[in-house]
GUKEKOL-229561 format. One line per 10 residues: number of its first residue (from 1); for each residue x, y, z of C-alpha. Coordinates in steps of 0.02 Angstrom, whole numbers, plus 50000, padded with zeros to 5 digits. Example, Ala and Ser with C-alpha at 12.3 -4.5 7.8 and 13.67 -1.06 7.14 Angstrom:
1	50615/49775/50390; 50684/49947/50357 $
end
This chain:
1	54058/53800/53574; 53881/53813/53608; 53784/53969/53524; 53626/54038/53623; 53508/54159/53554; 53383/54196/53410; 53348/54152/53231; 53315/54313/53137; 53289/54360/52959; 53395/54510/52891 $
11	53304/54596/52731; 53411/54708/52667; 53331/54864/52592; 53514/54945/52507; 53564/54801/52447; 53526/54694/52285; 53601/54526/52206; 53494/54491/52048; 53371/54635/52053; 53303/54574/52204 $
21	53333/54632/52385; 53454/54532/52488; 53379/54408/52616; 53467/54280/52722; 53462/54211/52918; 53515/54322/53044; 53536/54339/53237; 53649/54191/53288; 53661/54122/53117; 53820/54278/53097 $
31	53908/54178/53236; 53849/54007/53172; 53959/54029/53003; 54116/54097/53079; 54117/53925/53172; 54078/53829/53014; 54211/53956/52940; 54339/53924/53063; 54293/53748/53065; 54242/53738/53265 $
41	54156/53608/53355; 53998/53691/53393; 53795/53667/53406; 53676/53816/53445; 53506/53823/53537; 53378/53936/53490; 53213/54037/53496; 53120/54054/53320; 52949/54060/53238; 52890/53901/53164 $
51	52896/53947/52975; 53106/53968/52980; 53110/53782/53061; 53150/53699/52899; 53296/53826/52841; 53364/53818/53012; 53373/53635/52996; 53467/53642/52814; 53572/53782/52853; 53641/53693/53014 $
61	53696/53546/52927; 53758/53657/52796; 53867/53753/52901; 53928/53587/53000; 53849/53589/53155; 53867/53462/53263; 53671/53498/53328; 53541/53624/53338; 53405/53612/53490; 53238/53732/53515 $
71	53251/53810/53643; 53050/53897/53603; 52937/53984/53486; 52930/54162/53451; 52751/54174/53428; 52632/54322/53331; 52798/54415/53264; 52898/54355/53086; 53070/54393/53181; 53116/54496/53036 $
81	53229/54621/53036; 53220/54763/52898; 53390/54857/52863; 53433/55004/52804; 53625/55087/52790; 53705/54918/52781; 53859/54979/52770; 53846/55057/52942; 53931/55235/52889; 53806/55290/53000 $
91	53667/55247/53123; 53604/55085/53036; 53417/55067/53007; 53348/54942/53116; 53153/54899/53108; 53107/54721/53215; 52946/54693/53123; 52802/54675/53241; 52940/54628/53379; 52827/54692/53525 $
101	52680/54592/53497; 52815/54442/53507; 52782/54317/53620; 52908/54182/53687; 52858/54007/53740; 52977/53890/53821; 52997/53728/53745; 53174/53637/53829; 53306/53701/53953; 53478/53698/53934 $
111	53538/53568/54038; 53510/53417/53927; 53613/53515/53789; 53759/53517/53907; 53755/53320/53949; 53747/53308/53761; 53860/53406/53687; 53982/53470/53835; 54039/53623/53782; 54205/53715/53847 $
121	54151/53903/53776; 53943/53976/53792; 53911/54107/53675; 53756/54203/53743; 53654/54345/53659; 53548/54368/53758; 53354/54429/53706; 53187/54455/53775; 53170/54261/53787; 53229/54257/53940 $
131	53423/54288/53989; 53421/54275/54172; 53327/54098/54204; 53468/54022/54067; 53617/54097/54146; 53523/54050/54324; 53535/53864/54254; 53713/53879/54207; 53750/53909/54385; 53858/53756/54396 $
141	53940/53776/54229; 54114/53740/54228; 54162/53802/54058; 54184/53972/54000; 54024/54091/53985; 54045/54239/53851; 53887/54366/53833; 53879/54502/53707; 53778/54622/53764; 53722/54712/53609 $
151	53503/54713/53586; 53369/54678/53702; 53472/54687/53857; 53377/54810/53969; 53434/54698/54137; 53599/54714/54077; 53685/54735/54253; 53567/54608/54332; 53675/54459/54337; 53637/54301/54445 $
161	53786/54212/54538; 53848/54150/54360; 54029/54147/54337; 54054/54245/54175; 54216/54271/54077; 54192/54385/53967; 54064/54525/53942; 54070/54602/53778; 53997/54763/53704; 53983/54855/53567 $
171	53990/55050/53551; 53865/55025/53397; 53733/54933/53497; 53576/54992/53579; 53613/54951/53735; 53803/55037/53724; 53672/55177/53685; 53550/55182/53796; 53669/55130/53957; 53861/55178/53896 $
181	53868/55322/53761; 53930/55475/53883; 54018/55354/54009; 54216/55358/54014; 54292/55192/54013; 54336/55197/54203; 54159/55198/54241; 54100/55069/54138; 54228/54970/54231; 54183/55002/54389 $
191	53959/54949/54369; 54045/54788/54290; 54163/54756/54444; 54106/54647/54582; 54009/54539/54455; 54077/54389/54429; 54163/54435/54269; 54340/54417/54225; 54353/54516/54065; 54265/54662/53982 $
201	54301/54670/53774; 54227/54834/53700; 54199/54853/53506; 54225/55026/53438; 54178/54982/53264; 54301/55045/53143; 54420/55138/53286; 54484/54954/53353; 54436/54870/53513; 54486/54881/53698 $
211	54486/54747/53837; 54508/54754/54019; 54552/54598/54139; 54487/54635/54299; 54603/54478/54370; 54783/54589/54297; 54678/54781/54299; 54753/54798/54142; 54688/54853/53976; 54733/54797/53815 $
221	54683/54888/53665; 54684/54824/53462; 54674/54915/53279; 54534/54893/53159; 54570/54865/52985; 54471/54949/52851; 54402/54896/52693; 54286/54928/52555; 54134/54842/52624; 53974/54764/52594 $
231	53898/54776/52747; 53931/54784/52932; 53775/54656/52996; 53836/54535/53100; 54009/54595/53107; 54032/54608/53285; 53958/54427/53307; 54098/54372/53195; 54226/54443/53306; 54146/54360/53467 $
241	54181/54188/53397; 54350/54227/53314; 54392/54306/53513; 54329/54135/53587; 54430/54036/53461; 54577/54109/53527; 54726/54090/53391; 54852/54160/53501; 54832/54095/53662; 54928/54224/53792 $
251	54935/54379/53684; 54766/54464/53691; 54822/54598/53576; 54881/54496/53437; 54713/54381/53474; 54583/54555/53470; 54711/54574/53286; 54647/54426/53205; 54450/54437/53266; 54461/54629/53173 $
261	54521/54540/53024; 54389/54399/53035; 54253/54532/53054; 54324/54662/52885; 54328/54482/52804; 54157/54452/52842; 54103/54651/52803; 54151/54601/52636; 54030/54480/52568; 53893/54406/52593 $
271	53946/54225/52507; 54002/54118/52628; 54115/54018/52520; 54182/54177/52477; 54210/54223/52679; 54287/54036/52710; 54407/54061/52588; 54465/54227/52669; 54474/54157/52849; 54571/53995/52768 $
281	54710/54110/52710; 54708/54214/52876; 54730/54069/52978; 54869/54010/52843; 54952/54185/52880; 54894/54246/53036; 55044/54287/53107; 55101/54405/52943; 54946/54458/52941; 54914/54521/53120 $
291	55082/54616/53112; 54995/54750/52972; 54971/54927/53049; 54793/54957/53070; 54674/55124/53152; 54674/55132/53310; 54546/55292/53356; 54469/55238/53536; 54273/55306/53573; 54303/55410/53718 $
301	54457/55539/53627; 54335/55548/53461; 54242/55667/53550; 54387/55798/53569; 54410/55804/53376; 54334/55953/53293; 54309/55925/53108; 54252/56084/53037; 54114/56070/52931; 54136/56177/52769 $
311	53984/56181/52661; 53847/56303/52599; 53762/56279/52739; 53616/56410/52706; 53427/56411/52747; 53410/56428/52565; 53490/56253/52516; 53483/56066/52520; 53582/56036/52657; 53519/55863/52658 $
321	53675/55765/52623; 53780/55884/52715; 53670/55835/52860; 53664/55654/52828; 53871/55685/52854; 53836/55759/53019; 53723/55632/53093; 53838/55498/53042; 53984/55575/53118; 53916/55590/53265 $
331	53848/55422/53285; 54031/55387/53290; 54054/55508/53428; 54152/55640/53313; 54113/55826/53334; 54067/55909/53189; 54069/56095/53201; 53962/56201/53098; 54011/56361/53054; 53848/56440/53007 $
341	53753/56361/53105; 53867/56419/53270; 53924/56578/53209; 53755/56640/53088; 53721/56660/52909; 53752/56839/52842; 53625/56920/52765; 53604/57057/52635; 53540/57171/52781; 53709/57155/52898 $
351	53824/57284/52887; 54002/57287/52885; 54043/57258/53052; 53911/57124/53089; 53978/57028/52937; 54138/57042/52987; 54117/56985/53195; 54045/56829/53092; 54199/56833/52969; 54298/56833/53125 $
361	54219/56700/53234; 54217/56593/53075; 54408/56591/53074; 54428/56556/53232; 54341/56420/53221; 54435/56356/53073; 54590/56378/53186; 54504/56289/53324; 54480/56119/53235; 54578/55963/53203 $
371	54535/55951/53020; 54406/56006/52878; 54262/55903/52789; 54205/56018/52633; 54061/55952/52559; 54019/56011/52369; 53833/56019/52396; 53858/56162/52226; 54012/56279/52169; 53990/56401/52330 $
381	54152/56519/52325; 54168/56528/52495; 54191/56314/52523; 54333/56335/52409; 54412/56478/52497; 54401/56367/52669; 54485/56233/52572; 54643/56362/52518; 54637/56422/52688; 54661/56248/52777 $
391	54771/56188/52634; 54890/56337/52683; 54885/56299/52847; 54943/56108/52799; 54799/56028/52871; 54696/55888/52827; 54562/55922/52716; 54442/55798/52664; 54317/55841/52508; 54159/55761/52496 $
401	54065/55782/52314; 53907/55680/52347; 53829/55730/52171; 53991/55703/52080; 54004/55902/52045; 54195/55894/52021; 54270/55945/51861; 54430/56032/51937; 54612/55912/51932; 54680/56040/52048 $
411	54548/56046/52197; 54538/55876/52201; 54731/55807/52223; 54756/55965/52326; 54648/55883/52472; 54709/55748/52569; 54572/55630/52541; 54426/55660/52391; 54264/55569/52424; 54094/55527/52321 $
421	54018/55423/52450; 53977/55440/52635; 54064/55265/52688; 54231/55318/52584; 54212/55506/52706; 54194/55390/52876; 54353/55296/52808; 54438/55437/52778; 54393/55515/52941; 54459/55361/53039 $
431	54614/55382/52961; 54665/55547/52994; 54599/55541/53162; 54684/55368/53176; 54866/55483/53143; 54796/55622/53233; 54786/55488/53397; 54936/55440/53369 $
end
């Protein structure tokens, strides 16, 4: 395999290993140890800045690779990235530092890399170094060309004559974002059709993974797996290789199985030694391991599931982690539904029949949705009523207690699912919606 993109450095602002923030290589260097991890033949080419030259050098005979070429400099910007939300519960915290003062200059082409090395599978992500005028020169590749699509990739539809096998995106990407978010899949397929490209592989993060061959016009869809997690940087890279690797030839489904796998595996540390020694065992057991029910909750239904959203939500409180909830929900395309906020807030002036017609619109709204999130923001009476009300009903009810308010046995085994954290509540959401789907 040959690995084309940048070098990045991820400087993680949530997460600590001996008092000090975690730092480590980033961009391609996520796809560069699932190759050393699944012990592939593979050498990457590369923009960077000067001043990450000598840990490129180390790492890449560290990780076993068979070469590393410079493609060019990435001049007057660090290529640092500073993250927040790690975990990706919800809309990670991106910040390129100084990226658009960044300036690319072209050292070497690709060609000589290819009489070199001869590679079967090209892993592109592409960047603002320069997409087009590499995938012009791989005009007469005979290989296999995969390109995730996931930053930087504002000409994303403006493909030259390159053959290209697989396009890959991701629904937590900026460009899924920017281009995708409100498209149904039927769409998508149609502005990639006519392309040159034989397969489209969407990520949906932790609702599985879909794939459509445009040679059969048939999709084929995968679970994810969930975990408790570290993080969720360079996750989807993961995947990418694990999908080009290819354990099961002929059964895309089982194949999409073990790159989910590979990816949780890698969500889970950030010690390599620690990761190899997962994917060791899942390539020992593969097989066993790939037959293990996973959620399956695909991006386009997400957005017919109402989750009523009991809470105090009053102009009078801190709503802030109740709103944190909401934002992260629907970066994962869920629909929250807010009772106060749709329906009012009573006030001491209403009378009877104004509080009431809000009474009334409040239960039919609890009717109306698939299942309940009640967040504990403080011991408001009419939270737990919504609770007894949905338990009666035998519905799902997750509870969230963000400040760890909770001193009641009863409330919390009487909800499905009880939560202190906002990664546990996205867990818990993909699993009821994951039985919901099905």
């Amino acid at each position: 395999m040959l690995i084309i993109g940048e070098v990045f450095v991820d400087n993680h602002l949530d997460l600590k290993e001996n008092n000090s923030y975690i730092v480590r290589l980033g961009g391609i260097f996520h796809a560069i140890r699932a190759c050393a991890a699944l012990n592939l033949d593979y050498v990457f080419a590369y923009y960077a800045p000067d001043y990450l030259e000598k840990d490129i050098k180390k790492y890449s005979k560290i990780l076993n690779s068979f070469g590393s070429y410079r493609l060019g400099l990435v001049d007057k910007a660090p290529n640092v990235f500073i993250i927040g939300g790690s975990d990706e519960s919800g809309k990670q915290v991106y910040n390129n530092v100084l990226c658009d003062q960044a300036e690319y200059i072209h050292k070497n082409n690709i060609s000589g890399i290819l009489d070199e090395f001869s590679p079967t599978d090209i892993l592109i992500f592409p960047g603002r170094y320069g997409t087009k005028q590499i995938l012009n020169d791989l005009v007469e590749f005979e290989g296999c060309i995969h390109i995730d699509f996931n930053y930087d990739s504002e000409d994303i539809l403006n493909f030259t004559n390159t053959n290209i096998t697989t396009a890959i995106l991701s629904t937590s990407s900026t460009t899924f974002s920017n281009y995708f978010r409100d498209y149904n899949y039927d769409k998508i397929v149609d502005l990639f059709d006519n392309r040159n490209i034989k397969k489209l592989l969407i990520k949906e993060n932790k609702g599985g993974s879909c794939l459509y061959d445009y040679e059969s016009k048939k999709w084929h869809q995968a679970p994810a797996y969930l975990d408790c997690i570290m993080h969720s940087v360079g996750v989807g890279d993961v995947y990418d290789v694990a999908y080009i690797y290819n354990k099961f030839p002929g059964n895309i489904e089982k194949t999409m199985k073990f790159c989910a796998w590979s990816s949780v595996f890698y969500a889970k540390t950030m010690c390599f030694e620690d990761f190899k020694e997962q994917l060791d065992l899942l390539l020992q057991y593969a097989d066993e391991q790939t037959e293990l029910m996973g959620i399956r909750v695909p991006w386009i239904l997400r957005k017919k599931i109402n989750i009523y959203m009991a809470a105090p939500d009053f102009s009078y409180v801190d709503t802030s982690k109740l709103d944190e909830l909401v934002e992260a929900l629907i970066y994962h395309n869920y629909n929250p539904r807010l009772p106060i906020r749709e329906n009012g807030q009573i006030t001491k002036n209403m009378n009877c029949h104004e509080e009431r017609a809000i009474f009334s619109k409040d239960i039919e709204l609890l009717e109306e949705c698939n299942f309940m999130i009640a967040t504990l923001l403080y011991n408001d009476q009419g939270t737990l009523v919504e609770i007894g009300t949905y338990q009666a009903k035998r519905k799902n009810v997750i509870l969230y207690d963000p400040y760890k308010l909770l001193d009641n046995m009863f409330l919390k085994y009487s909800c499905n699912k009880y939560c202190q954290s906002l990664n546990e509540v996205i867990d818990a959401v993909f699993e009821i919606t994951g039985k919901v789907v099905e």
